[in-house]
Structure formats: structure tokens, C-alpha cells
N, C-alpha and C positions, 0 to 999 in steps of 0.2 A: 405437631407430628414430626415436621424436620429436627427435632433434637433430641428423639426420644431415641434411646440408646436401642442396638440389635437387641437385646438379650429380652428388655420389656416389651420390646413391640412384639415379636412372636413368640414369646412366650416358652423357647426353647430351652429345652431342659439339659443343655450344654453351654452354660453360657459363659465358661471359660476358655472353649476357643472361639481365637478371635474369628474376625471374615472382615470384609469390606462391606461398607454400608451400599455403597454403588458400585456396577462394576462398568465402567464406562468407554472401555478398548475394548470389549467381543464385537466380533463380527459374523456374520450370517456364514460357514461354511457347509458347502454340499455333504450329506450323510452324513452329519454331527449335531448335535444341543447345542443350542448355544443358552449357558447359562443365563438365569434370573439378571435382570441389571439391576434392580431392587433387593439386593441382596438381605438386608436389616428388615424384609418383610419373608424371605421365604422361609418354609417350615420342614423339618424334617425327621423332627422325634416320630415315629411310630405311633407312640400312645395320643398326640395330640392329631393325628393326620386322620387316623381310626375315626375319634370322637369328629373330625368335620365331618366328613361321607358320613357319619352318621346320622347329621343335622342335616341334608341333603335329600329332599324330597323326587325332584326332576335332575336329569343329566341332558343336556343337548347334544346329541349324535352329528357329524356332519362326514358326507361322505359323498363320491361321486359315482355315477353310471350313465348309463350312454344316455340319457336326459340331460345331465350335466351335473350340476354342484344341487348340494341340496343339505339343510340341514333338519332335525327333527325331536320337539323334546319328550321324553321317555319317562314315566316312573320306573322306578330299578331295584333290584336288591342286591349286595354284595358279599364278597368274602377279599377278606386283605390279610396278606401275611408279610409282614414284617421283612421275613428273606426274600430276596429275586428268585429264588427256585421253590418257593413256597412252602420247604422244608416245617415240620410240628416242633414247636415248641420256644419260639422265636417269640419279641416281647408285644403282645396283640391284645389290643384291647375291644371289649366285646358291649358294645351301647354305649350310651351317654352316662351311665354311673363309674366305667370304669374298670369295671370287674373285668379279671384275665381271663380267658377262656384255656383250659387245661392243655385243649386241642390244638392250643396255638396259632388259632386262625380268627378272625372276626368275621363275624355271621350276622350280620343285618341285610337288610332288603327292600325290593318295590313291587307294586302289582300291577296296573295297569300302562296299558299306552296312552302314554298322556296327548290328546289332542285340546285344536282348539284355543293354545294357547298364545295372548299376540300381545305384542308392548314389551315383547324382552327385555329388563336393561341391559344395557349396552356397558356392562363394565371396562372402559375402555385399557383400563392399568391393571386390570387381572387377566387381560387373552392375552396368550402369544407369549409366554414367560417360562423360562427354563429355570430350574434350581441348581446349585453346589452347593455345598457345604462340608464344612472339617467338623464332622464326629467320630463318635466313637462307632456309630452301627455301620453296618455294611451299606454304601452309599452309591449309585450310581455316578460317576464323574459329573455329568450335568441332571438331574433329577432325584426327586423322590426314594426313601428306600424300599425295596419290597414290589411286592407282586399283587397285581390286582385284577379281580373277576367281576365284573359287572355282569348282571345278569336280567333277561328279559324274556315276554309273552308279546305273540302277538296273533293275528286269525292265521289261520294256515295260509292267504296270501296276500300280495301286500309289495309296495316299490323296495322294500327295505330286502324283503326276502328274496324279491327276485335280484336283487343286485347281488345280493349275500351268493347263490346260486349260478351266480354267471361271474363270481370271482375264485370259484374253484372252493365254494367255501373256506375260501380265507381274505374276509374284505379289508380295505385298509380302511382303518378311522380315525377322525379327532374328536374329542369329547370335552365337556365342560359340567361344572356346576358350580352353583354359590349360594351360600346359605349368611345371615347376619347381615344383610344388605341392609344399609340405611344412608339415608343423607344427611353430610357433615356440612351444617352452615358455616361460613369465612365472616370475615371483616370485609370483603369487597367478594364481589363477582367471582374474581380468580381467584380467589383463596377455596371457595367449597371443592369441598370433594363428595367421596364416597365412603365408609364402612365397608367390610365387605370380607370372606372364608371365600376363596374359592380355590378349583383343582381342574386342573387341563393336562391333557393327554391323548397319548394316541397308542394304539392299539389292533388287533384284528378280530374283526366281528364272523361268526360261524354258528351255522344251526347245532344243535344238537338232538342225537336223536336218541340215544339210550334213555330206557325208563330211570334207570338209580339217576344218571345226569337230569332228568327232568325234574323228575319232585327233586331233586336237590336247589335247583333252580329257581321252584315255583315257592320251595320252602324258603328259601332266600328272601323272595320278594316279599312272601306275608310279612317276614320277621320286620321287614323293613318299612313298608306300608302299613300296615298292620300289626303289627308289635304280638305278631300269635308266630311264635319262632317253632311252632311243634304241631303245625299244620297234618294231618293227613291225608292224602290223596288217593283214587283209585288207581286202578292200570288205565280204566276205560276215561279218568279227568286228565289223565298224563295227555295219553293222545289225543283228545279233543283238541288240544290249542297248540301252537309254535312256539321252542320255546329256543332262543337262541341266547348266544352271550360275548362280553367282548375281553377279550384276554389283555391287560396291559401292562408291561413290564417299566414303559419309561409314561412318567406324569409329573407334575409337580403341583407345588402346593405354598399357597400365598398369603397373609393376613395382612391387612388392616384394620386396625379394631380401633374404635371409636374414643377418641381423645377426652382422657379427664376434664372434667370443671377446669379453667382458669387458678391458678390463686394471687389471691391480692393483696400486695403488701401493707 
């Protein structure tokens, strides 16, 4: 894994410019990113960021209120557009086969609140990581490019919604997921690692209360959960349930992918 050039590890579809494999001088400054230091692992094409969240079943929420810190994992569905102001027709790729969507947005999703769930791994090399990177698309200085909608149901009430509610509907959040999780055996102890797609971010979480914003929502999560992208809903199934979402402009996005065979001379 140590010698596997930027370009093959993430698979980046820029990989004539250059970057640093580590970035080993950032340091922690108040109201800034500080970039990925695993730089030869972060990802930032569009088309391949798309296809993760797509592989991406649960997101872990974490978030704080007057209980204290708390975190919670979610089925989800989403929409990602490629520009930070979410602008149509930017380069977005729409599922796992790849196909572009006209509309310029990517439209997958989740349905339920996922409870219940306990034995986390603890990917300890994918939390807590900023990206840069020199492309060609419109890039945030430290993160990911493009804009991102998570979106959720939940009962009309609930710790999540009342924090959401007692923050002016606009709650601060961090977020996680990872998908292609596996364990890489070593030559010794310290040599294993992990495999591992994942995406961190922060965001702010707000109910929504319009009908068009809800089935928009709810169709989200089918597309996502359920792979039924053309769902229909009543007015009377809109308002039955909570349907809130988390707005993110700054995230990043990290691979390590699971190392070839050896070869033997």
C-alpha cells in the first residue's frame, strides 16, 4: 500500500496533476479545513464520489443538545451536484452504472431510521480528514467538490427533531459513512489494516415542511433504499411522517482499496 502511486490508489481521473502523497505541516486552525494528510487517498472527481454515496447504505449523524453529544445511524437518500451552489448541469453521475442524469443532479436515497445498530467499526484512518486537491473542477480549498443533500423520515417526534427545533431549525452536524469495508491481513500485527470508501462531513440539519420538498425527499430515500426512483406518494402519506434533511457544502471523501496479489519473482 505504501508505494502505490496517488493516481492508482484513488483512482482519480486527473492524474496528471501532481499533489503530495502526505501532507505532514497542517495544523488544527479555528474556522478552517484543515486538509486530508493522506493526500494519495483522497478523492475528488465528481463521478467517482457520486458512485460512493451510492454504495452507502447508513450515514452516522452526530450532533449535540442540551443532553450533550450524541450520535445516531440513519438510512438516507440523496441528491449531489457536482457545483457548490448546486447549479443543473454539472458532471453527476446518477447510480452505480454511471449513467448521467440530464438534470444534472444525482438522485439516489434511503428509507428508514436505522436503529439498533451496535459494533460500529471504528475506521480510525477515515474520521476526522479534510481533502485538497489540484483539478480541473471547481474544488473547495480543503474538501470535496460540489453540494450535498442528505435526506431523511422520521416519527413526527423524536431527540433528533427536538434538537433540530430548539436550534432555530438549523442544527449543526457531522456525518459519516463507508461502504467496501474489509480487513487487510499484514506480515505482522502492525502491518493489517483496513479497506475502506468513506465520506465525512458537516452540515446543517432542518425539517422540512412543504409537500413538493417532502415526496421529493421521501422519493429520494426509495431511489436509495429501494431502487424504486419513481415512487408516488399521497398529500395525506407526505404528512403522516417527519421528513427532514442535512444541507452539506463542505465533506470529503477518502479510499483505500484493497491491495493486489503480491507478485513473485
Amino acid at each position: 500500500m505504501e508505494n502505490v502511486p496517488p493516481a492508482a490508489e484513488t483512482g482519480s481521473a486527473y492524474p496528471a496533476h501532481p499533489r503530495p502523497r502526505k501532507r505532514e505541516d497542517e495544523h488544527t486552525v479555528a474556522g478552517e479545513h484543515r486538509p486530508m494528510r493522506r493526500a494519495d487517498r483522497e478523492v475528488t472527481d465528481p463521478a467517482q464520489i457520486a458512485a460512493i454515496i451510492d454504495g452507502c447504505d447508513v450515514v452516522e449523524m452526530a450532533y449535540a443538545d442540551a443532553e450533550g453529544l450524541t450520535i445516531v445511524p440513519l438510512n438516507f437518500g440523496y441528491e449531489y451536484s457536482a457545483d457548490a451552489a448546486g447549479a443543473v448541469g454539472v458532471v453527476v453521475v446518477n447510480g452505480p452504472a454511471g449513467s448521467v442524469d440530464s438534470a444534472g443532479t444525482t438522485d439516489s436515497t434511503g428509507l428508514t431510521d436505522s436503529t439498533g445498530l451496535t459494533d460500529l467499526t471504528d475506521l480510525a484512518d477515515s474520521i476526522g480528514t479534510n481533502a485538497a486537491a489540484a483539478t480541473g473542477n471547481r474544488v473547495d480549498p480543503a474538501g470535496a467538490p460540489g453540494h450535498l443533500t442528505l435526506w431523511f423520515h422520521s416519527a413526527p417526534r423524536g431527540r433528533k427533531l427536538d434538537a433540530i427545533r430548539a436550534a432555530g431549525n438549523r442544527l449543526p452536524v457531522a456525518f459519516t459513512m463507508q461502504t467496501d469495508c474489509e480487513v487487510v491481513a499484514g506480515r505482522t500485527a502492525c502491518n493489517w489494516g483496513e479497506a475502506f470508501k468513506s465520506i465525512v462531513g458537516n452540515g446543517a440539519a432542518s425539517l422540512v415542511d412543504s409537500l413538493d420538498e417532502r415526496r421529493r425527499g421521501l422519493q429520494a430515500l426509495m431511489a436509495q433504499q429501494a431502487h424504486m426512483p419513481h415512487v408516488e406518494f399521497t398529500d395525506a402519506q407526505l404528512m403522516s411522517v417527519s421528513v427532514w434533511k442535512i444541507e452539506a457544502d463542505y465533506f470529503t471523501v477518502k479510499v483505500r482499496p484493497k491491495p493486489g496479489p503480491a507478485h513473485r519473482g
